[in-house]
LUMVOBA-850272 format. One record per residue (C-alpha): residue in three letters; x, y, z. Coordinates in steps of 0.1 Angstrom, whole numbers, plus 2048, in hexadecimal, padded with zeros to 3 digits. Layout:
// LUMVOBA-850272
AlaXYZ...
This chain:
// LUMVOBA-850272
Unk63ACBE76FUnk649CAD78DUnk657CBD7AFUnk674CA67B0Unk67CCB57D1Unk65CCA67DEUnk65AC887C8Unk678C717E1Unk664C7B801Unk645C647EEUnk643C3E7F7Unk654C247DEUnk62EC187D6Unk625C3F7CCUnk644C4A7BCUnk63DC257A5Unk619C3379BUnk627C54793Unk642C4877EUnk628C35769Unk61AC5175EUnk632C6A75CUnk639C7C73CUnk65AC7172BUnk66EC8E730Unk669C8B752Unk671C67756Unk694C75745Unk699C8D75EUnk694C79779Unk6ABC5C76BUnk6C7C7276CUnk6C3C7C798Unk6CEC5E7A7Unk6D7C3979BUnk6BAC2B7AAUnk6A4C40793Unk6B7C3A779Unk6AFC15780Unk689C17784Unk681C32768Unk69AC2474CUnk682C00749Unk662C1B742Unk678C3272DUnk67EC13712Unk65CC0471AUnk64FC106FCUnk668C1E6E0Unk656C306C4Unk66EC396A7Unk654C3D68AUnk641C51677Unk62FC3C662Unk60CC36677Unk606C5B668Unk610C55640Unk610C3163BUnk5E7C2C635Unk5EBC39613Unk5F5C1D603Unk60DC2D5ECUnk622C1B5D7Unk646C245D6Unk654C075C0Unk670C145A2Unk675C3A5B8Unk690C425CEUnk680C635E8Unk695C70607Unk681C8861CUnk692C9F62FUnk679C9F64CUnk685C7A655Unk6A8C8865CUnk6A1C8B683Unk68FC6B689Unk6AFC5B676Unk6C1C69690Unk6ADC626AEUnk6AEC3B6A1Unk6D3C39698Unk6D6C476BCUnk6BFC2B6CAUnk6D3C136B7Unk6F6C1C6C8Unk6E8C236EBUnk6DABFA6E6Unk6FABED6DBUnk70EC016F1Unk6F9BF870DUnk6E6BD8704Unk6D6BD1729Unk6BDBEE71EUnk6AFBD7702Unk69EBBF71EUnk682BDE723Unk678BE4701Unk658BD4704Unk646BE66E1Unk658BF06C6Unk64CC096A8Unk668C0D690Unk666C20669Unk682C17652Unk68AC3863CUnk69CC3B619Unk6BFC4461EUnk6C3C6962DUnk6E6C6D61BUnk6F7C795FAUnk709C625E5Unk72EC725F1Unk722C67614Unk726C4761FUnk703C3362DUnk70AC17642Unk6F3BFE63EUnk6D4BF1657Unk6E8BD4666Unk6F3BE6684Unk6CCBEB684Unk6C9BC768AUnk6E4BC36A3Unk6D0BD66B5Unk6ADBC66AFUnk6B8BA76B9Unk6C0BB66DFUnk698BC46DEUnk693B9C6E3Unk673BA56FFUnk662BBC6E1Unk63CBAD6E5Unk62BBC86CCUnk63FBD06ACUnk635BEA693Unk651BF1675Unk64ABFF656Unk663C06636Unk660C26620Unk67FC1A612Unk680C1D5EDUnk69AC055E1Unk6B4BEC5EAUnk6CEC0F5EDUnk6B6C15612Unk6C6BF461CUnk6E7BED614Unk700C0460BUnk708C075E6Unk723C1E5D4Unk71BC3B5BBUnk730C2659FUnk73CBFF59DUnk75FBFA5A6Unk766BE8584Unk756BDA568Unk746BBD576Unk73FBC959BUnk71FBB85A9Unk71BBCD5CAUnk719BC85EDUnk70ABA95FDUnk6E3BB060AUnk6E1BAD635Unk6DBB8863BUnk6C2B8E659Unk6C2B7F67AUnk6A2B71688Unk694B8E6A2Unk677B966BBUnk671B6F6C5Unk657B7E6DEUnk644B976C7Unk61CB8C6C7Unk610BAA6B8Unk61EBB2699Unk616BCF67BUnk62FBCB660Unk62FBDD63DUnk641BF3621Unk65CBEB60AUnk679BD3615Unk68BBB760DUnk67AB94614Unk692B8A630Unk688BAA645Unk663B97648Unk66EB75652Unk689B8466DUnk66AB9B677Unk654B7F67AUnk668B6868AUnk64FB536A0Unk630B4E691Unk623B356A7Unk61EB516C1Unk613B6F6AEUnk5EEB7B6B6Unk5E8B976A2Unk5F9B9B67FUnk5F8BB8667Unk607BB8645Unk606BDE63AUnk60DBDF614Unk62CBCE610Unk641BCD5F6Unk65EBB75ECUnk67EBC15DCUnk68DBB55BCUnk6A2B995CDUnk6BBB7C5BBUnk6BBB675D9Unk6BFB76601Unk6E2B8260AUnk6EBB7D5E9Unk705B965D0Unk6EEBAB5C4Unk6F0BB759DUnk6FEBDE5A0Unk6E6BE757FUnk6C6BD9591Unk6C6BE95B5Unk6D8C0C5AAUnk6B4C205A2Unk6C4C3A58DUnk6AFC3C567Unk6A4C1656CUnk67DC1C56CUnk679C1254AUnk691BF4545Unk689BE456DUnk663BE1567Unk666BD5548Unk67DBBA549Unk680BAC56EUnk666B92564Unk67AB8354EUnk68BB6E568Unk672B5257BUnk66AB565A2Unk679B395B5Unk679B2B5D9Unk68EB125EEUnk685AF45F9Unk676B0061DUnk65EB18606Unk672B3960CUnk673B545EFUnk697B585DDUnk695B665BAUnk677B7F5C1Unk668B9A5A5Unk666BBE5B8Unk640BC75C0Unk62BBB75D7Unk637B9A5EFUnk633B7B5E2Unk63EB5A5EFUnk644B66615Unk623B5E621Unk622B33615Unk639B2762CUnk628B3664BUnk608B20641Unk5FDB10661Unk619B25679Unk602B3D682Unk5EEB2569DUnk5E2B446B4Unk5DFB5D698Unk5BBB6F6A3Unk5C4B91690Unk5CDB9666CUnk5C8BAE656Unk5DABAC632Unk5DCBCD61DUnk5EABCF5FBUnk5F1BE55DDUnk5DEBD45BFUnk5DEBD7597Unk5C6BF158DUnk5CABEF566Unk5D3BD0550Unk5E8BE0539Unk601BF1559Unk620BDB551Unk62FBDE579Unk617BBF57AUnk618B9D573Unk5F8B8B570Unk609B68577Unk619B77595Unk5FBB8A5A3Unk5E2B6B5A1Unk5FCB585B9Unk5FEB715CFUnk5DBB6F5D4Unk5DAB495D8Unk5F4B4D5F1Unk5E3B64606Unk5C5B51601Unk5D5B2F60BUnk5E1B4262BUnk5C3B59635Unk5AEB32635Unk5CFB23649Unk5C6B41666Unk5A3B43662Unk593B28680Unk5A4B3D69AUnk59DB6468DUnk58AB776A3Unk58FB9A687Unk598B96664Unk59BBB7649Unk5AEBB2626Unk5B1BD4615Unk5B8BD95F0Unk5C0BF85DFUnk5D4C0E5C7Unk5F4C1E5CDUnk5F2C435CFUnk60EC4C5B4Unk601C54595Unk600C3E576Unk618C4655EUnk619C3E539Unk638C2B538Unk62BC0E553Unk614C06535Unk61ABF2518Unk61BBFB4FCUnk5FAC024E8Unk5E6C0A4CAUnk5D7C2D4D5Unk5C5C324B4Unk5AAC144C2Unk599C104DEUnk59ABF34FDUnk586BEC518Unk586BE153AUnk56EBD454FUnk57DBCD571Unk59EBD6584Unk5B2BBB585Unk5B1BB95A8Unk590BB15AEUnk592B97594Unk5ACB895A8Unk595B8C5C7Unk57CB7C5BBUnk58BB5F5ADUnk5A3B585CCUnk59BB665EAUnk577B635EEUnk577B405E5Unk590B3F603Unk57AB5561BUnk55AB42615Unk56AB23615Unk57CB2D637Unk572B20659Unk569B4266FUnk55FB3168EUnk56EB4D6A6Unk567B68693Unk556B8969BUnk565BA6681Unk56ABA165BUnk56FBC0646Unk57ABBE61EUnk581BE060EUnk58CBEB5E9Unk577BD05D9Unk565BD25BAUnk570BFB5B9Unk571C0C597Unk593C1B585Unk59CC3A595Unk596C5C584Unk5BCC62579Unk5C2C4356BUnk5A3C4454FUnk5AEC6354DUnk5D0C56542Unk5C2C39530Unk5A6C4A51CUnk5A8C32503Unk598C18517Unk575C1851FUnk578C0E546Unk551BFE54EUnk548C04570Unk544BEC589Unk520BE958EUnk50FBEC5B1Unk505BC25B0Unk526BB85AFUnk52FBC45D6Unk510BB95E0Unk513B955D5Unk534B955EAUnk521B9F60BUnk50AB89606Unk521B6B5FEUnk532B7561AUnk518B7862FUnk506B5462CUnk527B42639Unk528B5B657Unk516B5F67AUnk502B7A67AUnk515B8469BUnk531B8D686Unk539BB567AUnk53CBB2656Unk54BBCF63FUnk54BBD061FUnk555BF160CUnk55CBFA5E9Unk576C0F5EFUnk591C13606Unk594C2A625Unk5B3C38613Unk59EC3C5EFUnk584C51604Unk5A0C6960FUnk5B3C6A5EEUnk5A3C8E5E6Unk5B5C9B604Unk5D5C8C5F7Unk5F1CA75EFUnk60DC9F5D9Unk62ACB15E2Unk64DCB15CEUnk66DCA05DAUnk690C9A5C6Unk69BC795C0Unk6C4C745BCUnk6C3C7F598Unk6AEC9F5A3Unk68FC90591Unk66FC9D5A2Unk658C815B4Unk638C875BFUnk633C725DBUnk60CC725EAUnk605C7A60CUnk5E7C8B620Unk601CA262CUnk626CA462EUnk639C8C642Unk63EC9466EUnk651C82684Unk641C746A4Unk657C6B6BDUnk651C616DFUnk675C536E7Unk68CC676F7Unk6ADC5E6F7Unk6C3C57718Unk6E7C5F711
C-alpha cells in the first residue's frame, strides 16, 4: 500500500517506477488526487483491460451449437464491460491507451420481458481501442439471440427479424491475436482486420452461425432456439454453402467455420505463431455433421496452414470432441436389431487424408516447435456406450507412430515435435463436472466444465 503523503515528495523519475508497478487499486486512488495524476496513471490504468473469463473455461472444447445457457455468474463481468463500453464512448481519448485487450462475449444476461440491446454499441467502442497490439476475445454465446436483439413473438405473420450487426473493420494494429467460440462470420474478419501484420494467431474452436448472407433479414423460425434441436440439424443442409466473388462466406451451415480462412491465403506474410484447434466428428452416423462440408474444411485449413508454413517458428493443430454428451436424436435413424461398425473417427480420417499431406508437403524452414494432438484417438467411453450397436475397433498403437515418423523425416531434428493421441482437455475430462443450468424454456443443460464459471477481472473502472 502507498503513503501518498510521502509519494509527491519522490522525484518524477521514482514516482514513474513506482507507478509501474503499483497495484490497480492504487493507481485508482491516486488518479483521483490531483489532475496531473490523473494524467500519468489513467494511460497505465487502460494499459491492459481484462474483461474475460474465458482463459479459465474455454480449454474444454465444449460444444454449445443447438443450446441457449445464461449463467448467472457472468452477470457482474456484463456489467463491468457495459461500463467500459460507455466510459469509451463517453470519453473516447481513453481508447488511445488500450494497448491489450482480453474480451468474453456472454449469452444474453436478460429475460425475454427485458429488452437486450444488441453488441453494436460494443463495436463503437472497439473501433476507438484502434492502438490494441494483443487481442484475446472469446464467445460463449449460444445463438444469434447473444447478438442481435430478437422479440419473444413475430410482429405478424411474415416477420423476418431484425437485421444481424454489419461490423466495422477494428484493431488495425493488433499483432497478437487469440480468437474463438461461437459467432457470426463477420465478427472474425472485423477481428482480423490486418493480416499482413499479425505475428502470432490462434483460432480457439470456432464456430460459425447459421447465416443467409452477413447483415442480412434473418428468418425469425431459424435464429429463435426455442424446441428447434430436432428440425435445425436436420434440415439446415438442405440449402448449398455459397461465397462472393472476393471468397467471403455468405450462406454458411452452423457448426464449424468454414470458408473464413481461404481468402486470407497468402495475407499472413509475418505469421510465425499459429495454432488451429477444432471440435471434430467423432461418429459417422451423428447427423450435426456433414461429411461434404467437413472434408472442405479440412482442405481449407490445409491450403492455409501450407500458405503460413515457410515463416512459422511454432505450429500446434488440436482436434478433439465436444464435451456435451451425445444424444440419440443427433443420430440417424437406424436398424438397432443389427449391428455396424466403425473403424476410425471421422476426424482422423479427415487428418489423414488432408492435413498431413499438407504438413509434409509444407516448407518448415524456420521452424523449431510442432505439436499435433487428438490424432488417431479411439471413441470416447460414453458414446459406445450410447452406440452399443456398433462395434468401435480401436485405433491400434502403429497408426500414431507412422504419423511421427512421417513427420519426422521432412523435419530438422532441431525441431520439438509432439505428437499425442489425446488431447490435453481429453486427459482432464475425468475431472469434468456437469453442472445443471435452465435454458429459456426451463429445460435443464448440462454444460461441462472443470469447475463452475469465476470471473477474473483486472480492470477497474474510472468513473
Amino acid at each position: 500500500m502507498i503513503n501518498f503523503s510521502k509519494f509527491h515528495d519522490f522525484t518524477a523519475e521514482l514516482q514513474s517506477l513506482i507507478l509501474k508497478r503499483c497495484e490497480r487499486r492504487d493507481l485508482t486512488r491516486l488518479s483521483q488526487t490531483s489532475r496531473d495524476m490523473y494524467e500519468r496513471t489513467v494511460p497505465i490504468l487502460y494499459r491492459h483491460v481484462n474483461l474475460s473469463s474465458h482463459r479459465t473455461t474455454s480449454n474444454d472444447l465444449i460444444d454449445l451449437r443447438g443450446f441457449a445457457y445464461t449463467s448467472l455468474q457472468h452477470k457482474d463481468n456484463v456489467k463491468r464491460q457495459n461500463a467500459f463500453i460507455d466510459t469509451i464512448l463517453k470519453l473516447p481519448t481513453l481508447g488511445y491507451f488500450v494497448l491489450t485487450l482480453t474480451w468474453t462475449i456472454y449469452p444474453r444476461q436478460c429475460s425475454d420481458n427485458q429488452k437486450c440491446e444488441d453488441n453494436a454499441k460494443m463495436w463503437e467502442a472497439w473501433k476507438l481501442l484502434f492502438r490494441v497490439k494483443r487481442l484475446d476475445i472469446y464467445s460463449f454465446a449460444a445463438d444469434w439471440g447473444d447478438f442481435i436483439y430478437l422479440p419473444a413473438q413475430p410482429a405478424y405473420e411474415d416477420y423476418l427479424g431484425p437485421s444481424a450487426i454489419i461490423t466495422p473493420a477494428v484493431f488495425p494494429e493488433a499483432t497478437v491475436i487469440r480468437i474463438g467460440g461461437l459467432m457470426p462470420y463477420n465478427y472474425f474478419r472485423a477481428c482480423v482486420s490486418t493480416p499482413s501484420i499479425v505475428a502470432s494467431l490462434e483460432m480457439e474452436n470456432l464456430q460459425g452461425l447459421l447465416q443467409l448472407r452477413d447483415g442480412c433479414n434473418l428468418s425469425f423460425h431459424v435464429v429463435v432456439c426455442r424446441n428447434i434441436d430436432h428440425h435445425f440439424w436436420r434440415n439446415q443442409t438442405r440449402y448449398k454453402e455459397t461465397k462472393d466473388e472476393s471468397g467471403i462466406p455468405v450462406l454458411r451451415h452452423a457448426g464449424p467455420m468454414r470458408g473464413h480462412l481461404q481468402p486470407l491465403v497468402g495475407k499472413f506474410v509475418r505469421l510465425e505463431h499459429l495454432k488451429i484447434s477444432t471440435a471434430g466428428r467423432e461418429v459417422s452416423r451423428d447427423v450435426r455433421w456433414s461429411e461434404t462440408r467437413e472434408k472442405k474444411r479440412y482442405s481449407e485449413m490445409a491450403n492455409f496452414i501450407k500458405s503460413v508454413a515457410p515463416k512459422l517458428v511454432t505450429f500446434a493443430f488440436e482436434q478433439g470432441v465436444g464435451l456435451e454428451p451425445l444424444q440419440k436424436w443427433q443420430l440417424e435413424s437406424y436398424d438397432y436389431t443389427s449391428t455396424s461398425s466403425q473403424s476410425r473417427r471421422p476426424m482422423d480420417d479427415y487428418f489423414l487424408k488432408y492435413l498431413l499431406p499438407a504438413l509434409l508437403e509444407g516448407t518448415w524452414s524456420q521452424l523449431r516447435k510442432f505439436s499435433i494432438q487428438g490424432v488417431c484417438g479411439n471413441v470416447r467411453y460414453e458414446t459406445r456406450h450410447l452406440l452399443r450397436y456398433v462395434n468401435f475397433t480401436p485405433e491400434p498403437p502403429e497408426a500414431l507412430e507412422s504419423v511421427m515418423y512421417q513427420l519426422r523425416s521432412v523435419m530438422s531434428n532441431s525441431v520439438a515435435l509432439t505428437l499425442e493421441r489425446e488431447t490435453q482437455r481429453a486427459k482432464d475430462a475425468s475431472k469434468v463436472r456437469y453442472w445443471v443450468g435452465q435454458d429459456e424454456s426451463h429445460q435443464e443443460i448440462r454444460v461441462g466444465t472443470s469447475s463452475k464459471p469465476k470471473s477474473y477481472l483486472s480492470f477497474d473502472m474510472i468513473l
